[in-house]
C-alpha positions in Angstrom: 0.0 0.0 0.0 1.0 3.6 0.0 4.5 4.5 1.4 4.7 5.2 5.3 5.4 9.0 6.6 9.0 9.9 7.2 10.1 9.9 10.5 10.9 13.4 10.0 7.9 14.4 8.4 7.0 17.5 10.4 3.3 18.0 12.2 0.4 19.4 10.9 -1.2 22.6 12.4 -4.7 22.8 13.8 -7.1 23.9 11.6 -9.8 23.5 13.7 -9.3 27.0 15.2 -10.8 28.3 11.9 -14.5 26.5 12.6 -14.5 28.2 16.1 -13.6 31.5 15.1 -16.6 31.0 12.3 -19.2 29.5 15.0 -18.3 33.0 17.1 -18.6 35.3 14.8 -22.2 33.6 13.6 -23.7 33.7 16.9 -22.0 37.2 17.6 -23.9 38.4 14.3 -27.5 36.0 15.1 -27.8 37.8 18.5 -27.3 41.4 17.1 -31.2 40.5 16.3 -32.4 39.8 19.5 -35.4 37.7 20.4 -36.9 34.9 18.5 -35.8 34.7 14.5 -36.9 32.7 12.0 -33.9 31.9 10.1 -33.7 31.1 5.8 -30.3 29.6 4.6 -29.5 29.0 0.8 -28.9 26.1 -0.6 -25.2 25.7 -0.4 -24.5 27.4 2.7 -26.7 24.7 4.5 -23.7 22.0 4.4 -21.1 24.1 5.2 -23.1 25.7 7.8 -24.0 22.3 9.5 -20.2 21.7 9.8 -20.0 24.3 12.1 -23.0 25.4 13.9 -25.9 22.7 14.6 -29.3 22.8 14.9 -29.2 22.9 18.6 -26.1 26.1 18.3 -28.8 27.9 16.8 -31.8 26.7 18.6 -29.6 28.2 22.1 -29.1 31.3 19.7 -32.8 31.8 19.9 -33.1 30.9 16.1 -36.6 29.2 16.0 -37.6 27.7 12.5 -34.9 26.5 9.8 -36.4 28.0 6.3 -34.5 27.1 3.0 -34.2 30.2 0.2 -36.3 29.1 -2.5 -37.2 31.8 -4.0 -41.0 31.5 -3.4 -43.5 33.3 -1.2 -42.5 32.4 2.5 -44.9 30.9 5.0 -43.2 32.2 8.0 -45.0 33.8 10.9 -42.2 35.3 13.3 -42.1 38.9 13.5 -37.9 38.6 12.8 -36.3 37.6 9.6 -32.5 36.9 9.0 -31.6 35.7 5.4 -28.3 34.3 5.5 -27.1 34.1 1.8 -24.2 34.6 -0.6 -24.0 37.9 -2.2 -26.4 37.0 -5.6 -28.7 39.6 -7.3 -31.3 36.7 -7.8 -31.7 36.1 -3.8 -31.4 39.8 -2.8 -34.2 40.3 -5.8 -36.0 37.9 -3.4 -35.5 39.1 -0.2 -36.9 42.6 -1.6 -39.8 41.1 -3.1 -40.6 39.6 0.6 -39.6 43.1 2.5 -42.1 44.6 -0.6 -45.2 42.1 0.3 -44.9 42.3 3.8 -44.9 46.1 3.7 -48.0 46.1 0.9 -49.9 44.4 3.5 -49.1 46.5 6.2 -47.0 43.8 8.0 -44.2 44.7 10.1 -41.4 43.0 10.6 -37.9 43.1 11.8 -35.3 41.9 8.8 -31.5 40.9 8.6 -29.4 39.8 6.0 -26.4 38.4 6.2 -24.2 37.7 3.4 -21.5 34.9 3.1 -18.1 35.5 2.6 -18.7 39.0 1.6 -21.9 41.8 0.8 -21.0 43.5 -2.6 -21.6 46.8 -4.1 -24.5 45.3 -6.6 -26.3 43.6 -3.6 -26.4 47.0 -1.6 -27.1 49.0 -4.8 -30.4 46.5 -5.3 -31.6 47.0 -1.7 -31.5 50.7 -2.3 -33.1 50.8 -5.9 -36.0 48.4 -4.6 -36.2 51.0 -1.9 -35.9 48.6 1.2 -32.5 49.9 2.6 -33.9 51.3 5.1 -36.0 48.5 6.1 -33.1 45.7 6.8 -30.0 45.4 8.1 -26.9 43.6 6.6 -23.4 42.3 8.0 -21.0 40.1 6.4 -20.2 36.4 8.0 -16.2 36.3 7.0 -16.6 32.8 6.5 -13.9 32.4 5.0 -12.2 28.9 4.9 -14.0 25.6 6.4 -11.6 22.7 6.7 -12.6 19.5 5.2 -9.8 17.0 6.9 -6.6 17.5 8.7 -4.6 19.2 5.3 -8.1 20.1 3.2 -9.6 23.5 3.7 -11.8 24.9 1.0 -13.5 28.2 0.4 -16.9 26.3 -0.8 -17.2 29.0 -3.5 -17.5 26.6 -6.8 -18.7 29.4 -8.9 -15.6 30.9 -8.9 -13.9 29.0 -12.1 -17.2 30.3 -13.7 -16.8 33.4 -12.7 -13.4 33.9 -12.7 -11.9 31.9 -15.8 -15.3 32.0 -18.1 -17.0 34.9 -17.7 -14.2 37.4 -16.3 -15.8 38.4 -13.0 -13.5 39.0 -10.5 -15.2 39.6 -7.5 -13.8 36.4 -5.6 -10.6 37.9 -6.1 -10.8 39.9 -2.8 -12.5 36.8 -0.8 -9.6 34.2 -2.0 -7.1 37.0 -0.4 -8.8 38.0 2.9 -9.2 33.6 2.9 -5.2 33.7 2.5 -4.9 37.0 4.8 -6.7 34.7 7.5 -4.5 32.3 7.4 -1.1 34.2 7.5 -2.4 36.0 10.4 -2.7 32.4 12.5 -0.2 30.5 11.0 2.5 32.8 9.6 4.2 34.5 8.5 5.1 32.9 5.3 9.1 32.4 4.8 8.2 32.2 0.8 5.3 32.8 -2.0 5.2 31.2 -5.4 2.2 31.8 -7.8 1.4 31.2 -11.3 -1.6 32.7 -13.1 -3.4 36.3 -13.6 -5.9 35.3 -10.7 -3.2 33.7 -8.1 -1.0 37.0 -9.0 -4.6 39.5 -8.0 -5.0 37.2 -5.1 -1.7 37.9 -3.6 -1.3 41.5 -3.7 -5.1 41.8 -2.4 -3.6 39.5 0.6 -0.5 42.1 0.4 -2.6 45.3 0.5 -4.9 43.6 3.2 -1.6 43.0 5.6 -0.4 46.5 4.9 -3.8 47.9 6.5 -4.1 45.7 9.4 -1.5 45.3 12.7 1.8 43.2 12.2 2.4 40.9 14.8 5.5 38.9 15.1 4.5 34.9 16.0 6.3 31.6 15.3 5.4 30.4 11.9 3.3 27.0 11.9 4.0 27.3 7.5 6.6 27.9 5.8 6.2 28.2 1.9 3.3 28.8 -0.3 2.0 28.1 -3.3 -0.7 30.3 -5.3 -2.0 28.6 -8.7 -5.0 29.2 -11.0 -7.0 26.2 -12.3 -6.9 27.2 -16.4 -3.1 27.2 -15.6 -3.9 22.7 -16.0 -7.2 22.3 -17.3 -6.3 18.7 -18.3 -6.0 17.5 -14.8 -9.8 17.7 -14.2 -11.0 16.5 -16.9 -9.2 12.9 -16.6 -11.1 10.1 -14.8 -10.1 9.4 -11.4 -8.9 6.0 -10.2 -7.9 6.7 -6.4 -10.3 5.4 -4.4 -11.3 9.0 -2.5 -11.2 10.3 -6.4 -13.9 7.4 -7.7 -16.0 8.2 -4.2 -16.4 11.6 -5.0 -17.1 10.9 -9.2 -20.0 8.6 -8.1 -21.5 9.2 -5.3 -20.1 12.5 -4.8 -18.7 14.0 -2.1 -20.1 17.1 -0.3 -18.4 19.6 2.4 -16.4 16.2 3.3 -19.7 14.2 3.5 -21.1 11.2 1.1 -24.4 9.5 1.4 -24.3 6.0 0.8 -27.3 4.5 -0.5 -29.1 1.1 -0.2 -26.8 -0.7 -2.6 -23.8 0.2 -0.1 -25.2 -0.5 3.7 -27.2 -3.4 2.7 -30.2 -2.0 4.1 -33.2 -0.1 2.7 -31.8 3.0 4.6 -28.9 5.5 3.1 -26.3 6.5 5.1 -24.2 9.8 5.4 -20.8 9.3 6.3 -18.0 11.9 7.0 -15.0 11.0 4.7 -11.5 12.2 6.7 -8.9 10.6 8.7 -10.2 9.7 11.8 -12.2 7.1 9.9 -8.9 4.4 10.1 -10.3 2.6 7.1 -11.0 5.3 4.8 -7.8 6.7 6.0 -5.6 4.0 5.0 -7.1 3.7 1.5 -8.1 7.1 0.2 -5.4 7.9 -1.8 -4.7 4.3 -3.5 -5.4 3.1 -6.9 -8.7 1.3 -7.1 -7.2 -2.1 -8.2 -5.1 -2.0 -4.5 -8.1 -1.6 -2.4 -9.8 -4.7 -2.7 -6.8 -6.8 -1.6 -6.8 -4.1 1.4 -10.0 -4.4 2.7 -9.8 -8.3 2.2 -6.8 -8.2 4.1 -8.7 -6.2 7.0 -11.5 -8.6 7.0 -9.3 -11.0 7.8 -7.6 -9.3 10.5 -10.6 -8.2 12.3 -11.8 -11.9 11.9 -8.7 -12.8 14.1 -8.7 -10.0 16.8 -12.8 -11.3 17.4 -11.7 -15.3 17.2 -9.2 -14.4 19.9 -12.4 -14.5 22.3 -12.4 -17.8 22.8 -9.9 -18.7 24.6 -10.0 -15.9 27.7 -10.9 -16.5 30.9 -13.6 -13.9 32.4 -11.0 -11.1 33.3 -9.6 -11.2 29.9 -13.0 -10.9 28.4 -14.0 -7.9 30.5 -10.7 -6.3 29.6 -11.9 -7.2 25.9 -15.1 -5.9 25.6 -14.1 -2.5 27.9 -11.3 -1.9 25.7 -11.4 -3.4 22.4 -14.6 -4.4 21.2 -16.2 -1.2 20.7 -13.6 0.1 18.5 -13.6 -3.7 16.6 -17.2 -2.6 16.1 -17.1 0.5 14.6 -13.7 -0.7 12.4 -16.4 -3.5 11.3 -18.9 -1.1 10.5 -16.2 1.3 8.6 -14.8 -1.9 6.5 -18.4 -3.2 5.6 -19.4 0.6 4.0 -16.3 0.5 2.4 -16.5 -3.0 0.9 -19.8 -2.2 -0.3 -19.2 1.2 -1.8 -16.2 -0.7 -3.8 -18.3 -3.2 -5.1 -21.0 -0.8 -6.0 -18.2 1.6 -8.1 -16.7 -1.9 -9.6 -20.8 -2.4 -11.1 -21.3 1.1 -12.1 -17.8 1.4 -13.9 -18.3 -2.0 -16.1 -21.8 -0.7 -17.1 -19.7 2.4 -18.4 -16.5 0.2 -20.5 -14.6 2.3 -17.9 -11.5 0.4 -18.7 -12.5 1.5 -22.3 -12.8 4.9 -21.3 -9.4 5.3 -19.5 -7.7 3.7 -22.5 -8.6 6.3 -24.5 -8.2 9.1 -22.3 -4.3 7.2 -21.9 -4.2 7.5 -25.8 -4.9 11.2 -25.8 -2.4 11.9 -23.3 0.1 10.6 -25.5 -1.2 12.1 -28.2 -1.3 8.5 -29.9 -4.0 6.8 -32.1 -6.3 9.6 -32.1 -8.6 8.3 -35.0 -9.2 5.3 -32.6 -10.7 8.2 -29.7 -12.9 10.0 -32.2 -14.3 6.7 -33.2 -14.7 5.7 -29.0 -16.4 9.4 -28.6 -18.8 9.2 -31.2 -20.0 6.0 -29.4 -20.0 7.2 -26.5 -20.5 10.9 -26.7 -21.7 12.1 -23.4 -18.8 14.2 -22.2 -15.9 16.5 -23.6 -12.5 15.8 -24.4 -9.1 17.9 -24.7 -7.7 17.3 -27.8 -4.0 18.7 -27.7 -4.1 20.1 -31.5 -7.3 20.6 -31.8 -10.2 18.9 -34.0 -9.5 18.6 -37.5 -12.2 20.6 -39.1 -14.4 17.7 -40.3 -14.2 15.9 -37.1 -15.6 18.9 -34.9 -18.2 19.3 -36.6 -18.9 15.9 -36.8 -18.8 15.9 -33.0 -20.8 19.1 -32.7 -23.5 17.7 -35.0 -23.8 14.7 -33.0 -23.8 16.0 -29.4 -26.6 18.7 -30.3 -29.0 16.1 -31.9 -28.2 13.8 -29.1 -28.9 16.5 -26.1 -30.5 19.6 -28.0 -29.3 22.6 -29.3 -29.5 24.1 -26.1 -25.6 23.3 -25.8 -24.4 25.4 -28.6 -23.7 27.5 -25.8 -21.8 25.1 -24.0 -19.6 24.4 -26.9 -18.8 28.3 -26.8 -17.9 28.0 -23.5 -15.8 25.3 -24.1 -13.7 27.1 -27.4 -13.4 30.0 -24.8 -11.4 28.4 -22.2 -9.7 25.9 -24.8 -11.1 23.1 -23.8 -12.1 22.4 -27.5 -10.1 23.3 -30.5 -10.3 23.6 -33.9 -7.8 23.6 -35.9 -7.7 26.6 -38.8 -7.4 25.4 -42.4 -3.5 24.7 -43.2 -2.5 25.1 -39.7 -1.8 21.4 -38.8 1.4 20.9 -35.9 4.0 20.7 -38.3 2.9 23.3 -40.3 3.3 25.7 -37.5 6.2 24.2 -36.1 7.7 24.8 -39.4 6.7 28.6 -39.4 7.9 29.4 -35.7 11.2 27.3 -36.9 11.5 29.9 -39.7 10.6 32.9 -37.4 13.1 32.1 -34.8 15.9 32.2 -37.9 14.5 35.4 -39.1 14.6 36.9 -35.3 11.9 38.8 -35.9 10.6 38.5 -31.7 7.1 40.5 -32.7 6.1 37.6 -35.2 7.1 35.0 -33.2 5.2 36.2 -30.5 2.6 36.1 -32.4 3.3 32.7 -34.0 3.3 31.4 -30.3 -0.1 33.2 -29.7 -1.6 30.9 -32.8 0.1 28.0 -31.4 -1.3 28.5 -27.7 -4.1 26.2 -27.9 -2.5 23.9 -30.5 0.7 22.5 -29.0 1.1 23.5 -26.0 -0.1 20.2 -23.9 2.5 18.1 -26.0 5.4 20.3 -25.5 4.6 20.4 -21.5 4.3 17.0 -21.5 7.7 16.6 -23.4 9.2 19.1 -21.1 8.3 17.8 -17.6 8.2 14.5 -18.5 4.0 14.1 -17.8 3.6 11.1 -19.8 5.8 7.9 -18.7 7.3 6.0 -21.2 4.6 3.3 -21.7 7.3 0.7 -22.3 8.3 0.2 -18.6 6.0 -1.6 -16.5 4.2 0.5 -13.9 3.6 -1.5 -10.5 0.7 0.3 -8.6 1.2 -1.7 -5.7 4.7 0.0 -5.0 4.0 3.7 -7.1 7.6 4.9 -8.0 6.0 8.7 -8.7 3.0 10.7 -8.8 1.5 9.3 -12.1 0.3 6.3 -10.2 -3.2 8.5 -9.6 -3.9 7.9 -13.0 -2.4 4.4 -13.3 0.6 5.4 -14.4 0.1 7.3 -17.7 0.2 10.9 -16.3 1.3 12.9 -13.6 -1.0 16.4 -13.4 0.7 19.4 -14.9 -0.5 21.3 -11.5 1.7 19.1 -9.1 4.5 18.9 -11.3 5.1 22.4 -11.6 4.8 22.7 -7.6 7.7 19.5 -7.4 9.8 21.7 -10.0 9.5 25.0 -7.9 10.1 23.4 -4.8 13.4 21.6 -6.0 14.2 24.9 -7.8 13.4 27.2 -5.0 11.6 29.5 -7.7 11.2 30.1 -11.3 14.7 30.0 -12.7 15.5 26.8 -15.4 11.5 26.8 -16.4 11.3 30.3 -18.0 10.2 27.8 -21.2 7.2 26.6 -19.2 6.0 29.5 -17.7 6.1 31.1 -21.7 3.9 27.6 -22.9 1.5 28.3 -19.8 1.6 32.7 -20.2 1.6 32.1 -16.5 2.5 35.1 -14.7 4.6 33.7 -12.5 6.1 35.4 -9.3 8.0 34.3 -6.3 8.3 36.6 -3.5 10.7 35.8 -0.2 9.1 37.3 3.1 9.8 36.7 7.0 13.2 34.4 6.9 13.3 31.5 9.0 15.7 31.8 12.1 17.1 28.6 12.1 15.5 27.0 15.3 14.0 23.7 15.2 10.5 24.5 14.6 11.0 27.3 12.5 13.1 24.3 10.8 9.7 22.2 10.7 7.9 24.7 9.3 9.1 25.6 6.2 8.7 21.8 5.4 4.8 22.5 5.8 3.8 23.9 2.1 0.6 25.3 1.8 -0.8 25.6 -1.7 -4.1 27.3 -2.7 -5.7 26.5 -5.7 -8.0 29.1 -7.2 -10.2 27.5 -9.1 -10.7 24.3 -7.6 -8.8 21.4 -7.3 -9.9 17.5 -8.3 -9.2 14.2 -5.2 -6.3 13.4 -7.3 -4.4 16.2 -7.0 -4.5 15.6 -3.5 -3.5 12.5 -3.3 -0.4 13.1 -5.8 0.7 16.4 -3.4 0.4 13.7 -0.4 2.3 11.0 -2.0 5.2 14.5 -3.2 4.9 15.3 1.0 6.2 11.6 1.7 8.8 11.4 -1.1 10.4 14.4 -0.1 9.4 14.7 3.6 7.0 17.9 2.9 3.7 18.1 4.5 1.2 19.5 2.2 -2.0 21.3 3.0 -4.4 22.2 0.1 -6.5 25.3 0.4 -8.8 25.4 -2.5 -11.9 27.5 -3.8 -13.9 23.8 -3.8 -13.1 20.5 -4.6 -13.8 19.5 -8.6 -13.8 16.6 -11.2 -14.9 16.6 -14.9 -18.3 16.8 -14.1 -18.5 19.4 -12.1 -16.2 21.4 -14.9 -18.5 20.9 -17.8 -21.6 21.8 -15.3 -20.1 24.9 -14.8 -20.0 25.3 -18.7 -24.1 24.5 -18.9 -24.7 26.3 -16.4 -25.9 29.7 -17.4 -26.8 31.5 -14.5 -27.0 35.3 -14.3 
């Protein structure tokens, strides 16, 4: 199985602090509206909220019915109303159209709104044009950063690659550099900052201007280095299928706020069952980041050993049975438990991905990454056309369209839109009449002889969304050569997340940096990815032993979202090299949840 921790591997911070200075604030903000409340929630606040304020937090918070936004006429009879919502015209538009009715029936009412991370300009501007301003009250819940597991903390803001990378909205800009702001002031100061991408470099100097405003204090640092990079900087990454096991969880039955329900077909039993997915379940633990085809022979192996540790009943006298059942057999019980989800889930994944000719599936996506035997892909797609590829030199003409025509009889022509979304991030490509690979090569070959550095700007512009995956791959050595064998049971690097055929371009480029201590030797990179890069050196460490620890304690924030796999490659990097890696992201993503955000086209 996975390799063991170094001895030397440094210790993780506590996190946890950040859900108790969130809980605070809340009930510090609830009680500013004294009295009984009736309290509405959105949609997606509800999980996150639940991981750090309960029912019964509220209930003692005099909160007295649970309401959840929908955007309907409300039903509530408490003369107090607090709306606690992310900063969207469409649910302030709400919220005045219930201040509106209540005052066009002469109701009175007291009103609060409360708006998660952040309240913007255009939310404030709407109160005042619908000409309730005067008629609520709003604060901002800084809720900023909710940790998922020991070294997961996520924003839970997964409109932001929507926002950010599609559309060009960068409001979350501010929110992901207060999040980092946060953390510096608890667990810095930060010896060292690398970054690559527009958003990562906006990120960091909001963080910059945000320290220069508030008090410096001088603490111990609990991390050392950090690591800022934007999600279109490896927009491959995502859109492979996952094979870890905590990867596959979250692709089927998929995971939410670090919580899964498990349905009949997993517990045996005509009930589903929410389970929280970190490490103190031992199981899960121990399995989470291996590939697939290892964690049958694991839990078999478990099964077994549990078998023994009950069999070893039989032979005690009565004082080594008490001593047994007050010590052991309650946490034999739940281990039981654990190892009977998790058997089940596997089983049900192993049903669900034959139905789909998953190992079909990976093959080709293996094929693409290689850039090999492309006719056979088109041929697997247009079987099986019910997701999007990257192609790394784009569609040849007749193929697109081929593709196109397909998709849109086969799901509507609703998704013309989605295929412009998709050319706009270049995710799909097609390639211009006459400008095939080698013809470009060619013509940058001839521009570099001519020197002429405008041109071959230029030339490089053309070739952006042609070549520039193969030449990466080339460059950092992605793709494995497929003539050695690859033995998952003992991975020798951080392709074995994808079964050996490709370590992600995102934790590559964080191994390089680290080894490099910055930027210099991949100025050739950075140019493929247009990455604006940076790497800044703050507070120095002095030298002493857990100053020493700390800088082995990498943070790295990924704005955009960042996919299971990516996790489990960073952890596999920490034990290789003896770093501890903590991944702060903007939420966790997979393929699907990149193309939703392409069909989705919310306002």
């Amino acid at each position: 199985m996975a390799h063991s921790v170094r001895r030397d591997a440094p210790e993780l911070p506590d996190f946890s602090l950040l859900k108790r200075l969130a809980r605070d604030q809340l009930i510090y903000l609830l009680e500013q509206l004294p009295g009984k409340k009736d309290l509405f929630i959105e949609a997606d606040l509800m999980s996150p909220l639940d991981r750090i304020a309960n029912v019964t937090t509220l209930k003692e918070h005099e909160v007295d019915k649970l309401y959840k936004v929908e955007h309907k006429s409300i039903v509530s009879t408490s003369d107090q109303l607090c709306f606690l919502i992310r900063p969207r015209i469409q649910t302030v538009k709400w919220i005045c159209d219930v201040v509106n009715a209540d005052k066009a029936v002469g109701k009175f009412r007291r009103y609060k709104v409360i708006f998660c991370p952040q309240k913007f300009y255009a939310c404030e501007t709407l109160l005042e044009e619908q000409g309730i301003i005067g008629d609520v009250t709003t604060d901002e819940w800084s809720f900023y950063l909710l940790p998922l597991d020991d070294d997961i903390i996520s924003l839970e803001l997964p409109e932001f690659f929507r926002d950010n990378f599609l559309e060009g909205d960068q409001r979350w800009v501010r929110t992901a550099g207060s999040a980092l702001h946060l953390l510096h002031s608890l667990y810095g100061p930060f010896s060292k900052v690398y970054g690559i991408g527009r958003c990562s470099k906006m990120a960091y100097e909001s963080w910059r201007e945000q320290v220069k405003e508030g008090e410096q204090r001088v603490r111990q640092a609990d991390i050392g280095n950090v690591f800022l990079i934007d999600r279109d900087v490896d927009l491959v990454t995502p859109l492979c299928s996952q094979v870890v096991y905590e990867g596959l969880v979250d692709d089927i039955f998929r995971i939410k706020c670090g919580c899964v329900e498990f349905g009949p077909d997993v517990t045996s039993s005509d009930k589903s069952m929410k389970v929280m997915l970190n490490s103190q379940d031992k199981v899960f633990n121990e399995i989470r980041n291996e590939h697939f085809s290892q964690v049958f022979g694991f839990l078999s192996q478990k099964a077994r050993n549990l078998q023994t540790a009950y069999d070893k009943r039989s032979g005690m006298d009565i004082k080594q049975m008490k001593t047994f059942v007050s010590e052991e057999l309650k946490g034999l019980k739940k281990e039981h438990r654990l190892l009977s989800l998790h058997i089940g889930a596997s089983e049900s994944m192993m049903k669900k991905k034959t139905k789909q000719d998953f190992q079909e599936m990976l093959k080709t996506e293996h094929s693409l990454l290689e850039g090999f035997e492309i006719r056979e892909c088109i041929s697997f797609i247009e079987e099986h056309i019910n997701r999007q590829v990257i192609l790394f030199s784009g569609l040849l003409p007749k193929d697109y369209r081929s593709l196109k025509a397909q998709y849109l009889q086969s799901y509507g022509v609703d998704h013309l839109l989605t295929f412009s979304n998709l050319k706009q991030l270049g995710l799909l490509v097609e390639q211009q009449p006459g400008e095939t690979l080698t013809v470009m090569e060619s013509r940058v070959g001839k521009l570099v002889n001519d020197k002429t550095a405008g041109k071959l700007t230029d030339a490089f512009s053309s070739l952006a969304k042609k070549s520039n995956f193969r030449a990466l791959s080339r460059r950092l050595n992605l793709v494995p050569k497929s003539d050695e064998e690859y033995d998952l049971r003992v991975p020798r690097d951080m392709a074995y997340i994808f079964s050996g055929a490709y370590i992600p371009l995102s934790c590559k480029l964080i191994e390089q940096v680290l080894e490099r201590d910055g930027w210099t030797g991949l100025e050739e990179v950075t140019r493929m990815i247009n990455g604006h890069e940076f790497a800044v050196t703050g507070e120095t460490c002095k030298g002493d032993h857990a100053e020493q620890f700390s800088a082995r304690i990498i943070l790295v924030m990924f704005l955009g979202g960042c996919t299971y796999s990516e996790i489990s490659a960073l952890r596999f990097l920490g034990k290789e090299k003896g770093y501890k890696f903590v991944v702060v992201t903007t939420a966790i993503t997979n393929s699907a949840r990149v193309l939703e955000s392409m069909l989705d086209n919310h306002a």
